[in-house]
C-alpha positions as CSV (number, residue, x, y, z in Angstrom):
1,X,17.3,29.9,-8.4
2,X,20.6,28.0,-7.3
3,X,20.8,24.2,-7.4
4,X,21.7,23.9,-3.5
5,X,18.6,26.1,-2.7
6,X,16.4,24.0,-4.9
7,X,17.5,20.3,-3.6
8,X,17.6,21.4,0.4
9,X,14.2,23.0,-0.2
10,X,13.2,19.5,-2.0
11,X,14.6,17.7,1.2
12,X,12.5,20.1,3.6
13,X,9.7,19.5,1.2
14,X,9.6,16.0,1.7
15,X,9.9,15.0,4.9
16,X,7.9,17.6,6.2
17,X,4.8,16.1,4.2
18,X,6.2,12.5,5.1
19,X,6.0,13.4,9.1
20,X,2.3,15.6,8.5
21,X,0.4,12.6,6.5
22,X,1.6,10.0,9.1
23,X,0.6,12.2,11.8
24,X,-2.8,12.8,9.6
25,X,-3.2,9.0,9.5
26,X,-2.9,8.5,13.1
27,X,-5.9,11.2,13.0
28,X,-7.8,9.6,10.3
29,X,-7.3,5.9,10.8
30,X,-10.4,4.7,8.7
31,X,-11.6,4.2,5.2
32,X,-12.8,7.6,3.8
33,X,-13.4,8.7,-0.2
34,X,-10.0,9.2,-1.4
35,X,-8.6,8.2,2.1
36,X,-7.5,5.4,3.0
37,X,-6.0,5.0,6.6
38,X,-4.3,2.2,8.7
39,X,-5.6,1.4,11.7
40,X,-2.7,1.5,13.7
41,X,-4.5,0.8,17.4
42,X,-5.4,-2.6,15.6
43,X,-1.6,-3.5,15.3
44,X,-0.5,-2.4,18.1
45,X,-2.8,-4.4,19.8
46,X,-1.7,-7.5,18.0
47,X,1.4,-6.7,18.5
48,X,1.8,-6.6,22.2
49,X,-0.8,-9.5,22.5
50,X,1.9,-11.6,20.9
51,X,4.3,-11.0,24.0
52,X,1.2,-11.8,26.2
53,X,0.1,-8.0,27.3
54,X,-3.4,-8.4,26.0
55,X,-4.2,-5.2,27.9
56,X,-4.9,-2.5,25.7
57,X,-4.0,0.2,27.9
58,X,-0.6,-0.8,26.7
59,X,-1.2,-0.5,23.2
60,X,-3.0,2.9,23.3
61,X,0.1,4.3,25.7
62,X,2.7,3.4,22.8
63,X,0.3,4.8,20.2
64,X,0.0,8.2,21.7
65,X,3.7,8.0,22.5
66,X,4.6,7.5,18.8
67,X,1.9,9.8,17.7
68,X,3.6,12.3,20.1
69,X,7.1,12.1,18.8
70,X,6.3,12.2,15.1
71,X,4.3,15.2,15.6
72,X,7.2,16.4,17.3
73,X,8.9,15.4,14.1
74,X,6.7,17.4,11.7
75,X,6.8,20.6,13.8
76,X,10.7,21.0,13.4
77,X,10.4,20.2,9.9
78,X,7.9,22.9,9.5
79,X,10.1,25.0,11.5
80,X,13.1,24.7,9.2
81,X,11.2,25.1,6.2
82,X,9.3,28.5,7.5
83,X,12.9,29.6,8.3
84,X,14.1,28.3,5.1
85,X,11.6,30.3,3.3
86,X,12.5,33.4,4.9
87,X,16.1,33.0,4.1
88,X,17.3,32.5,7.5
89,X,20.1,30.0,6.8
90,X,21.2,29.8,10.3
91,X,17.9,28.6,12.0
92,X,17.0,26.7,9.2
93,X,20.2,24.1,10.0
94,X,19.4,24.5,13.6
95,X,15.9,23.4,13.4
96,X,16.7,20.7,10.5
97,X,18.9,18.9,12.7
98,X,16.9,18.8,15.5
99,X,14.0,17.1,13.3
100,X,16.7,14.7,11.9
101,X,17.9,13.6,15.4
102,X,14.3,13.1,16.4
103,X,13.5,11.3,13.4
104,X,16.7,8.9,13.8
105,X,15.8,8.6,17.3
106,X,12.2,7.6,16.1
107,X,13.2,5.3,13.6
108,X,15.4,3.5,16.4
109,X,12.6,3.1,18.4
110,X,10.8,1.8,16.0
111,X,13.4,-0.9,14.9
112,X,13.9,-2.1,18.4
113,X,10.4,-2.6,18.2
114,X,10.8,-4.7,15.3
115,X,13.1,-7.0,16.9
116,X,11.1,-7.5,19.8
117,X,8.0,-8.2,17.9
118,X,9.4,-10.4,15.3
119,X,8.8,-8.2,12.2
120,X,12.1,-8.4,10.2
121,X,10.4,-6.8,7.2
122,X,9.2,-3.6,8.9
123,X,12.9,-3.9,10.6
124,X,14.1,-3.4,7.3
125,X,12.1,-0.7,6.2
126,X,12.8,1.4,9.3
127,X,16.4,0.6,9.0
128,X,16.6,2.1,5.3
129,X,14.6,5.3,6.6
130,X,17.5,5.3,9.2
131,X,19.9,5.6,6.5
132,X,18.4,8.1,4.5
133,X,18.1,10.5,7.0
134,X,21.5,10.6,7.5
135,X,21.8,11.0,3.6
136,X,19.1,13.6,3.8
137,X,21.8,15.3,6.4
138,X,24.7,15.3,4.7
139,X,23.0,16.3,1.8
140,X,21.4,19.6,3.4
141,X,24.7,20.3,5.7
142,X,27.5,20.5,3.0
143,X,25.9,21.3,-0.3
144,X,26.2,24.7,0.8
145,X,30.1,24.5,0.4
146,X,29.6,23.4,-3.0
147,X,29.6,26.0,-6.6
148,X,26.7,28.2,-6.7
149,X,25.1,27.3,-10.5
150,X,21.8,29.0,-11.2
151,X,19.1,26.6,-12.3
152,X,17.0,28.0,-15.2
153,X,14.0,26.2,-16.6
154,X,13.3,28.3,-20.1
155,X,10.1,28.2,-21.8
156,X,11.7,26.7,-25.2
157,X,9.2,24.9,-27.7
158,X,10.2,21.2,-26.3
159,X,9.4,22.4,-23.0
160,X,5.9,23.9,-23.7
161,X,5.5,20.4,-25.3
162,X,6.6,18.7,-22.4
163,X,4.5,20.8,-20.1
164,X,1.3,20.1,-22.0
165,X,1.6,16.5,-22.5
166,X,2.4,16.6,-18.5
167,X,-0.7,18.3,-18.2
168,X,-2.9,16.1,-20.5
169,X,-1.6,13.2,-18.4
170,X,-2.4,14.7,-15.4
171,X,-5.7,15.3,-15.8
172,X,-6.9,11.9,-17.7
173,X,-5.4,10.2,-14.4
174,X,-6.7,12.4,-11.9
175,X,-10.7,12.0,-13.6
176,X,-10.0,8.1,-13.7
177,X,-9.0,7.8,-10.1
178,X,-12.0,9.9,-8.9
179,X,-14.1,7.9,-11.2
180,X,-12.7,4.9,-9.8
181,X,-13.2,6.3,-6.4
182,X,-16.9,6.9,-6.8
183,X,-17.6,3.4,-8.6
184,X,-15.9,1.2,-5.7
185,X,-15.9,3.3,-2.6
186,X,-19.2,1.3,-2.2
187,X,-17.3,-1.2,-1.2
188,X,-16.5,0.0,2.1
189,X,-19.6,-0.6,4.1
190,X,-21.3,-3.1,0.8
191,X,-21.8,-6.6,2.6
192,X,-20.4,-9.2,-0.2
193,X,-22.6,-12.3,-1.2
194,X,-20.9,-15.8,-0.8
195,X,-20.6,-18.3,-3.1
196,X,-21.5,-22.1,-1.9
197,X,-18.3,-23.6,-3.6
198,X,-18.7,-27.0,-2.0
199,X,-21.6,-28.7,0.1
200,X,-21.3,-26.4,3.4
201,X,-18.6,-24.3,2.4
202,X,-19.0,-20.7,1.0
203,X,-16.2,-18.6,-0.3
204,X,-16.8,-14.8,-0.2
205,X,-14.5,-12.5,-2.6
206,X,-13.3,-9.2,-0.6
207,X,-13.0,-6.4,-2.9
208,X,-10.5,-3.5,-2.4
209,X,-11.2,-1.0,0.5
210,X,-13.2,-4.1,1.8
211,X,-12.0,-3.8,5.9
212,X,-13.2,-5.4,8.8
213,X,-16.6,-3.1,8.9
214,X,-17.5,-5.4,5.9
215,X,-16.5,-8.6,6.8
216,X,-18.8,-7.8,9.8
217,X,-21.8,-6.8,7.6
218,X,-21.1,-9.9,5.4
219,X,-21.4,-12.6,8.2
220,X,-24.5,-11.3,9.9
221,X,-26.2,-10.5,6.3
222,X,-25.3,-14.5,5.8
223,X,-26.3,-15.4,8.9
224,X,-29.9,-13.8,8.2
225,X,-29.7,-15.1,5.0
226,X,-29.3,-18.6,6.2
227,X,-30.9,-19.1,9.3
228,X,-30.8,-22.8,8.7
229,X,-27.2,-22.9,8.6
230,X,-24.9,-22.8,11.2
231,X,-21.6,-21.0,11.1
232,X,-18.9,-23.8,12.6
233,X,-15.6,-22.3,11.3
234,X,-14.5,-18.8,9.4
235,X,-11.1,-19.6,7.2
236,X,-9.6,-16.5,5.8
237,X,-7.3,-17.6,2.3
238,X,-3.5,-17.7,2.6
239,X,-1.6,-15.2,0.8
240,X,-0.8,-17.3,-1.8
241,X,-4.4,-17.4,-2.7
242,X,-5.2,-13.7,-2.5
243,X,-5.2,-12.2,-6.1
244,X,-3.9,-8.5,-4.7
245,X,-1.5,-8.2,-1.4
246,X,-3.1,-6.2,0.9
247,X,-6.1,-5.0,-1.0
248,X,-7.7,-8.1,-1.5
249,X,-9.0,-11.4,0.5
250,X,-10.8,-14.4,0.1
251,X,-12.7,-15.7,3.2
252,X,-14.6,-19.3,3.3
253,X,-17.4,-20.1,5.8
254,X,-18.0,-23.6,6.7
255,X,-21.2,-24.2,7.8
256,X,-23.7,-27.3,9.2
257,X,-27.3,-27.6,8.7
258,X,-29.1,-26.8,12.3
259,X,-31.6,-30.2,12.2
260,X,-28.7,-32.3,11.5
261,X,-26.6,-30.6,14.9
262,X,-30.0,-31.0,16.6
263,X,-30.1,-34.3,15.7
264,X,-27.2,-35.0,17.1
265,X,-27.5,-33.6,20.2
266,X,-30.4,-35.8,21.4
């Protein structure tokens, strides 16, 4: 197999799985074995409800318009890379660059977006995507015009080795994360206990694939729990505090004994 055929069919490769698992997650936006999805309706809506358009007819119309365009995307990806696998050089450029332009116009969107939102670090991600689709481009476009050197990968000794190790490696990984999937996917929809850390105050430990399903669970299993308490504030940690970014969160409930608000009242 030539090189150039092997890196443009790596490029098409890529990004046509990058634009069908995003569209996939807008499809599957929840917490499933071996899944994990973003909830991307939950963002927007906190998103436009910091310019004030609380309204989330507003979020669900720029949803389905983003869903739209990157399904877009991932058809003329799959497109080029049909026509790539047929050989048909001609439409496979044609179609290629249609999916880049919609993807740079995409990522442009999105970037705007950024700015108007406030989120620099998204800005910045977007912005490198920008970039590399351009790469990506220039890459596919003109490594046509460069030598034609055949890529062989000979079963030598060191490769066999290499293979088998690969394979070894594989497999111990792929058994740990499904064991690891079937100990803690538990965790989704498992209500976590609290732990009274100081007089009134409880601190509860989210695990990993803990969402907001759980942290629902957690404070009406307290609330049964404790119907002599009564919730006054709900304090989720500070990043500093969480022990994993993203995948972990500490939230403390501050609670009041009911005689003493009764008390109180009269």
């Amino acid at each position: 197999m030539k090189e150039k055929t092997i890196i443009r069919f790596s490029i098409l490769i890529f990004w046509t799985f990058f634009w069908g698992l995003s569209v996939l997650d807008k499809i599957i936006p929840d917490v499933h074995n071996l899944w994990v999805g973003k909830d991307f309706f939950a963002l927007f809506v906190k998103f436009f409800g910091s310019l004030g358009l609380k309204n989330p007819i507003f979020a669900t119309i720029a949803l389905a318009s983003v869903s739209a365009l990157e399904v877009v995307n991932f058809v003329f990806y799959l497109l080029s890379l049909v026509n790539f696998s047929r050989g048909n050089n001609s439409l496979t450029e044609k179609w290629f660059f249609r999916a880049v332009f919609s993807s740079l116009t995409l990522f442009s969107l999105f970037s705007i977006a950024d700015q108007v939102f406030g989120d620099r670090f998204q800005l910045l991600e977007h912005g490198l995507f920008w970039l590399i689709l351009i790469a990506s481009w220039i890459l596919f476009k003109y490594i046509s015009n460069s030598d034609e050197k055949s890529f062989s990968l000979g079963f030598s000794k060191d490769v066999k080795i290499a293979v088998i190790i690969g394979l070894c490696f594989t497999v111990i990984t792929s058994i740990s994360i499904i064991d690891f999937s079937d100990k803690t996917f538990s965790n989704v929809d498992t209500p976590v206990t609290g732990k009274e850390v100081v007089d009134g105050v409880y601190k509860f430990d989210f695990p990993f694939l803990a969402d907001k399903l759980v942290w629902e669970k957690t404070i009406n299993k307290f609330k049964q729990d404790h119907p002599e308490l009564r919730v006054n504030y709900i304090y989720t940690g500070p990043s500093e505090l969480n022990s994993k970014k993203k995948t972990h969160m500490l939230l403390y409930v501050f609670t009041e004994k009911r005689d003493v608000i009764s008390f109180k009242e009269k």
